[in-house]
C-alpha positions as CSV (number, residue, x, y, z in Angstrom):
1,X,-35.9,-17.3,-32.4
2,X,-32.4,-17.0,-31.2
3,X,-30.2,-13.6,-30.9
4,X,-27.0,-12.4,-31.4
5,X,-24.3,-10.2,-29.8
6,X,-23.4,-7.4,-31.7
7,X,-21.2,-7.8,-34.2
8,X,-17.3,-6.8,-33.8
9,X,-15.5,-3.7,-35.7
10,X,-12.4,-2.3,-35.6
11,X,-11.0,-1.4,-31.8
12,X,-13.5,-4.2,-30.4
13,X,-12.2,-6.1,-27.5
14,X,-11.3,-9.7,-27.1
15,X,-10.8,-11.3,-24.1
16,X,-9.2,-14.4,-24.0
17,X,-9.7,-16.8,-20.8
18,X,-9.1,-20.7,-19.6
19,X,-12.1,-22.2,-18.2
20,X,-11.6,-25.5,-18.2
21,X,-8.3,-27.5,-19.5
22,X,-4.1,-26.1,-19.0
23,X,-2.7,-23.7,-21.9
24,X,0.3,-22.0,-21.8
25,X,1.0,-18.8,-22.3
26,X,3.1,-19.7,-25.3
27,X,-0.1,-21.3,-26.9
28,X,-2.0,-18.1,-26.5
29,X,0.4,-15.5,-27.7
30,X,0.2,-16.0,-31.6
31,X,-3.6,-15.8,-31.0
32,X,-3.1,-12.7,-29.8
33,X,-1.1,-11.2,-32.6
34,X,-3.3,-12.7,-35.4
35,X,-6.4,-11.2,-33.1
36,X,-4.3,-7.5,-32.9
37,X,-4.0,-8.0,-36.5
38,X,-6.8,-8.6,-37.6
39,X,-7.9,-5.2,-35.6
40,X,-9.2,-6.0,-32.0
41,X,-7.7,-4.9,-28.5
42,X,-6.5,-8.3,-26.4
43,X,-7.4,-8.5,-22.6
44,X,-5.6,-12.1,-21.4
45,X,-7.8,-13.2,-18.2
46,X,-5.9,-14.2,-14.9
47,X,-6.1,-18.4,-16.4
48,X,-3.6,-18.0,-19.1
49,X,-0.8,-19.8,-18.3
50,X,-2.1,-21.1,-14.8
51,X,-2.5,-24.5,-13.5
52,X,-4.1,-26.6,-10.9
53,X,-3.1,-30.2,-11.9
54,X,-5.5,-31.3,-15.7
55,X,-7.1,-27.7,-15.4
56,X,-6.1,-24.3,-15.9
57,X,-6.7,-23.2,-12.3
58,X,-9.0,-24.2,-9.6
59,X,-12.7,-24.2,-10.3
60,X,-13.2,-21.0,-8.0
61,X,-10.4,-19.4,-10.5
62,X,-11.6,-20.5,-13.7
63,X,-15.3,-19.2,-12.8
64,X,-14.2,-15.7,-11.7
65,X,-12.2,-15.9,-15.0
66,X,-14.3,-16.2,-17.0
67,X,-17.4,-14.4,-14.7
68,X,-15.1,-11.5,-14.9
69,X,-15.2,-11.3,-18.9
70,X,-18.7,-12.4,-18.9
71,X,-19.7,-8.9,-16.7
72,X,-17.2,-6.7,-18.1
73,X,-19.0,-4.3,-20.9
74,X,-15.7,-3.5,-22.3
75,X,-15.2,-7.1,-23.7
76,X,-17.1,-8.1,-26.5
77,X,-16.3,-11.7,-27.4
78,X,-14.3,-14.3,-25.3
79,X,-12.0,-16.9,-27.0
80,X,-11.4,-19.8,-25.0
81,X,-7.8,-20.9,-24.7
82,X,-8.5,-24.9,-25.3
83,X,-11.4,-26.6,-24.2
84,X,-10.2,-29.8,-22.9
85,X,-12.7,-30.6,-19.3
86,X,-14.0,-28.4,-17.0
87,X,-16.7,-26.0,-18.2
88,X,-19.4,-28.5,-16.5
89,X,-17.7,-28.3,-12.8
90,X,-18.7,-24.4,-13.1
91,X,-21.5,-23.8,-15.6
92,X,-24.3,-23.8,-12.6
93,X,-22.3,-21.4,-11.1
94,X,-21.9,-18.6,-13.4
95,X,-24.2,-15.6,-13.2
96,X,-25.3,-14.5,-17.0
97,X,-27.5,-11.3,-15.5
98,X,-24.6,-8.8,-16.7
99,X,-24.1,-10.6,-19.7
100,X,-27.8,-10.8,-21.0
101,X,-27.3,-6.8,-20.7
102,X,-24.2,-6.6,-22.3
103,X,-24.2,-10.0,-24.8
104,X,-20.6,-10.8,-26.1
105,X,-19.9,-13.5,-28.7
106,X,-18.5,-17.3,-26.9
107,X,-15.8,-18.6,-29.3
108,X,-14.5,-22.3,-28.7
109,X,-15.7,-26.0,-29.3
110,X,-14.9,-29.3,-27.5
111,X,-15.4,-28.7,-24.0
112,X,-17.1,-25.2,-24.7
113,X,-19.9,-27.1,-25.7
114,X,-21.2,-27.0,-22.3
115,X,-21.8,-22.9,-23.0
116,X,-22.7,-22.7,-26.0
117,X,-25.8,-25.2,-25.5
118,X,-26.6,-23.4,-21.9
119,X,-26.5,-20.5,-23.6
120,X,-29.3,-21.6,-26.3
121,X,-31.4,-23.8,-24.0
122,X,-31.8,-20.6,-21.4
123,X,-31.5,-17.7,-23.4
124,X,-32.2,-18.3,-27.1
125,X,-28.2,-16.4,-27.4
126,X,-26.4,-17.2,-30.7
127,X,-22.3,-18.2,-30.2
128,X,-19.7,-19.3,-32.2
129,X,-18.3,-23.2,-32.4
130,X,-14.7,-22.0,-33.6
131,X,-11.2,-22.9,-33.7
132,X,-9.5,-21.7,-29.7
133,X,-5.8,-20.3,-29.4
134,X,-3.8,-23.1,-30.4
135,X,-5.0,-22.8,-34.0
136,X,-3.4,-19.8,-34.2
137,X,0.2,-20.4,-35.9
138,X,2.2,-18.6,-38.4
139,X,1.4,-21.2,-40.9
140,X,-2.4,-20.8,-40.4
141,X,-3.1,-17.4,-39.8
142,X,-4.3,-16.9,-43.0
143,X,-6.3,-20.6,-43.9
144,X,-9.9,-20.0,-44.5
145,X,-10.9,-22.0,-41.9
146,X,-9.3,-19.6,-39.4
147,X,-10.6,-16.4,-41.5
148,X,-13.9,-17.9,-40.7
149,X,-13.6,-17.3,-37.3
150,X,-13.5,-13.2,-38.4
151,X,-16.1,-13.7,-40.4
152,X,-18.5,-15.2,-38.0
153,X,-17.2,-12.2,-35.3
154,X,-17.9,-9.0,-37.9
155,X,-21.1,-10.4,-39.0
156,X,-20.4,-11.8,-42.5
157,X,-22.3,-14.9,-43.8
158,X,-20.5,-18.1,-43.6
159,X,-21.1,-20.9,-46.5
160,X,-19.5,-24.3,-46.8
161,X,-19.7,-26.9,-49.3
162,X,-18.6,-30.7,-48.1
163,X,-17.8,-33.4,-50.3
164,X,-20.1,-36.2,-51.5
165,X,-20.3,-39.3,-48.9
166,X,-22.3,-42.5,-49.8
167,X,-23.9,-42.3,-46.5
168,X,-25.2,-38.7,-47.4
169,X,-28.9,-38.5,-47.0
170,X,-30.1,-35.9,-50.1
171,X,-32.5,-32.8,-49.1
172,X,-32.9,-29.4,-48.1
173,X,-33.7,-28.1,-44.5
174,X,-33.7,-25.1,-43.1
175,X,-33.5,-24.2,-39.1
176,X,-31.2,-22.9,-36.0
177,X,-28.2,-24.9,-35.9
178,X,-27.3,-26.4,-32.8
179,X,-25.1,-29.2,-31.2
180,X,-21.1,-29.3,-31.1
181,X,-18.9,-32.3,-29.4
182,X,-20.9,-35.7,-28.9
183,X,-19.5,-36.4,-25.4
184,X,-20.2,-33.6,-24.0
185,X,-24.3,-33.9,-25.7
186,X,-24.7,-37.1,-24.1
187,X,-23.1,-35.7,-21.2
188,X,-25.3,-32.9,-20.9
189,X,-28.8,-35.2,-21.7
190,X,-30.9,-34.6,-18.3
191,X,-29.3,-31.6,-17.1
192,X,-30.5,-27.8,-17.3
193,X,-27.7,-27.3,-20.0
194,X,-29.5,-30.5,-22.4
195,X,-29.3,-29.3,-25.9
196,X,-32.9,-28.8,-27.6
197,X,-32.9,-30.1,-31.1
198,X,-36.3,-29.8,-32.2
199,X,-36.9,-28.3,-35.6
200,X,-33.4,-27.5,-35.6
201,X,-30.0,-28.5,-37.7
202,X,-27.8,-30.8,-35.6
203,X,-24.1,-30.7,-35.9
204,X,-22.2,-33.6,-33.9
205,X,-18.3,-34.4,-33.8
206,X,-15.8,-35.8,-32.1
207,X,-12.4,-37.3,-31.1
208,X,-10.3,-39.8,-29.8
209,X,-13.6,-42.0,-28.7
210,X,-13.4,-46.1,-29.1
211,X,-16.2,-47.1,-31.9
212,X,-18.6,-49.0,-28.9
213,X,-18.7,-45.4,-26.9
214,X,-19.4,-43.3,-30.0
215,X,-22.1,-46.0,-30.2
216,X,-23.3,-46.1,-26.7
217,X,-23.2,-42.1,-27.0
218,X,-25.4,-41.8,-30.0
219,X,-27.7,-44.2,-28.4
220,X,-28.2,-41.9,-25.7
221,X,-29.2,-39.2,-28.2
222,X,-31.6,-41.2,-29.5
223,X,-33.2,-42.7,-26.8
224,X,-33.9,-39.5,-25.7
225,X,-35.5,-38.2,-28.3
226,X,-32.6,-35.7,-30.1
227,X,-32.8,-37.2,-33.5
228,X,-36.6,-37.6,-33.3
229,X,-37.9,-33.7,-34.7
230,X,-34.1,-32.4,-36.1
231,X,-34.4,-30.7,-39.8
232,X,-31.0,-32.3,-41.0
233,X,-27.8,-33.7,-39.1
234,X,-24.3,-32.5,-40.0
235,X,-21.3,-35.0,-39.4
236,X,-18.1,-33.6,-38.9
237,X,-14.9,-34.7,-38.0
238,X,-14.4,-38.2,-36.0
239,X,-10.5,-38.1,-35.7
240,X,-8.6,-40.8,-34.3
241,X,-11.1,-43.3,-33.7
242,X,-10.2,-46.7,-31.3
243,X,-11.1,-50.2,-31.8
244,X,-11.3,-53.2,-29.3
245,X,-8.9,-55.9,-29.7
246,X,-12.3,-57.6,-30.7
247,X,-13.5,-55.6,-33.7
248,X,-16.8,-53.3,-33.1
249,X,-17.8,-54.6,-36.8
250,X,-18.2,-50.8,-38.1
251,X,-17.1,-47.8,-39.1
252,X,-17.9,-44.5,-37.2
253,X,-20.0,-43.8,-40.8
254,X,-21.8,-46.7,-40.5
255,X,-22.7,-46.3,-36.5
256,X,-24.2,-42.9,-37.3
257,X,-25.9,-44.1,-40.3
258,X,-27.5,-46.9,-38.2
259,X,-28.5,-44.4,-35.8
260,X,-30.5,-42.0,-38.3
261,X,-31.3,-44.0,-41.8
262,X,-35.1,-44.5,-40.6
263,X,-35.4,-40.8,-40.4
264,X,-36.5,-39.0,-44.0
265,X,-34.2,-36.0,-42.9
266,X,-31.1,-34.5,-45.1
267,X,-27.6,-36.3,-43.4
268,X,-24.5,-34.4,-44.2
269,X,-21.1,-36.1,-43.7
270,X,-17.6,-34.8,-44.3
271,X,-18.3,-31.5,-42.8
272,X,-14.6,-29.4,-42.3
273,X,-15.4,-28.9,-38.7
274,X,-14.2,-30.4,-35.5
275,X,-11.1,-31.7,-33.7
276,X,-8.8,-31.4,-36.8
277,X,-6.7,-29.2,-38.4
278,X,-9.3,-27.9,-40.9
279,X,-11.8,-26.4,-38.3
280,X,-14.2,-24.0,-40.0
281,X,-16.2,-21.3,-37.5
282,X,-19.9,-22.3,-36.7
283,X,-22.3,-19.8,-35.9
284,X,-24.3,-21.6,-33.7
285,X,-28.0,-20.7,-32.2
286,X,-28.8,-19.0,-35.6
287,X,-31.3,-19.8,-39.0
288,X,-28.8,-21.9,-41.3
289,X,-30.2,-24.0,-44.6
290,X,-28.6,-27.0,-46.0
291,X,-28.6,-28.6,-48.9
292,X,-27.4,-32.2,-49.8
293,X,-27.4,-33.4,-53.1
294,X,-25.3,-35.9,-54.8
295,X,-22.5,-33.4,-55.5
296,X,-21.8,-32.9,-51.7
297,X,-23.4,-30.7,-49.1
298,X,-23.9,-26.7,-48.8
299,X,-24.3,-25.1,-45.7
300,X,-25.4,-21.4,-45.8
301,X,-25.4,-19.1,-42.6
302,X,-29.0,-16.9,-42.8
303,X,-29.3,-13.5,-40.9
């Protein structure tokens, strides 16, 4: 049974650090108002606005970024400026002894998925899959799916309802939800950071990917057992999708459905999470049920 941080209240501090791709410091400062408003303190870590060619510093600076707000006791969640690459060129190297003491909630997706699935796989410690700074924009600050993100840090329950899909899979399941970005689970398959998806709800998404590697990716999954002992498997957002001049032959729905349709499991597409626009907080590493009928899916976070 996974844990959780404590939850966040009025006055609770936010630290906000780069480890892995570029942001600048324009990016990050609407995050930091909407964060202020919404009643937390700010600390901005030593990455914001930094660079060292694709990343947003060395990988000796992003670490003792991010090390720092991981030890610090006056910080109780982290919000990760963009994910982008990197988390996996220091994730061996972080120490989580001060942190295990002092838990804080990790917010991001993408490349965060490296630390949130390290997190689970060696210390059973719940963290958020959630929109980073540059979803913070006048125009937003008030969409749900942003307001979810509070939600998720002051302990409220989260519940979604998706849309019907014909390649929907009807059932109910219950279980820790787990996963995040595709590329970085078949990434992680082998190392210490593997994601464990047994008897749990698997959420997968991606972006930008050509149709033969989403296949090749998913592949990996499954020949390594992830969709073998999963409750249910939530689809969310495959944005911008490639093709070969010579056509793959199917859709990104169909090369998932191929993947899973000789499993009796619930399959839930069309779920408002992932590299889009619509990004709705995930609380990941805790007891969720789903339930998929022909009206659609409903996800319902359980504490």
């Amino acid at each position: 049974m996974a844990s959780h941080p404590p939850f966040l209240k009025q006055g609770s501090v936010v630290g906000i650090t780069c480890p892995s791709g570029y942001v600048s410091t324009d990016r990050v400062a609407y995050a930091v108002k909407v964060l202020e408003k919404w009643g937390f303190k700010v600390k901005l870590g030593t990455t914001i606005g930094t660079e060292h060619f694709y990343f947003s510093g060395t990988d000796e600076q992003r670490l003792a970024d991010l090390q720092e707000m991981m030890d610090n006791p006056a910080i109780d969640a982290i919000l990760m400026g963009r994910g982008g690459y990197g988390m996996s060129r220091i994730i061996d190297a972080l120490d989580f002894t001060s942190f295990l003491q002092k838990p804080k909630w990790i917010c991001g997706f993408s490349d965060i998925t490296v630390l949130h699935n390290h997190l689970q796989a060696h210390n059973g410690m719940a963290s958020l899959h959630s929109p980073m700074c540059g979803a913070f924009k006048p125009e937003t600050e008030n969409e749900p799916y942003l307001t979810t993100l509070y939600t998720g840090l002051t302990g409220g329950s989260l519940q979604y309802q998706t849309p019907p899909s014909p390649f929907n899979k009807n059932g109910t399941a219950e279980g820790i939800l787990t996963g995040g970005n595709l590329a970085i689970l078949a990434h992680l398959t082998g190392s210490v950071s593997e994601v464990d998806t047994a008897g749990k709800i698997l959420f997968i998404e991606d972006i930008g990917e050509y149709l033969y590697n989403a296949d090749r990716m998913l592949l990996n999954l499954k020949r390594a057992g992830k969709f073998d002992n999963i409750k249910a498997l939530i689809i969310g957002g495959f944005t911008e999708m490639q093709d070969t001049e010579r056509p793959f032959g199917q859709t990104i729905e169909e090369i998932i459905w191929d993947k899973v349709k000789e499993y009796d499991y619930p399959v839930c597409f069309n779920f408002p999470a992932g590299h889009q626009e619509i990004n709705h907080t995930l609380i990941l590493g805790v007891p969720h049920k789903l339930e998929v009928t022909h009206n659609g899916g409903i996800l319902v976070s359980k504490k």
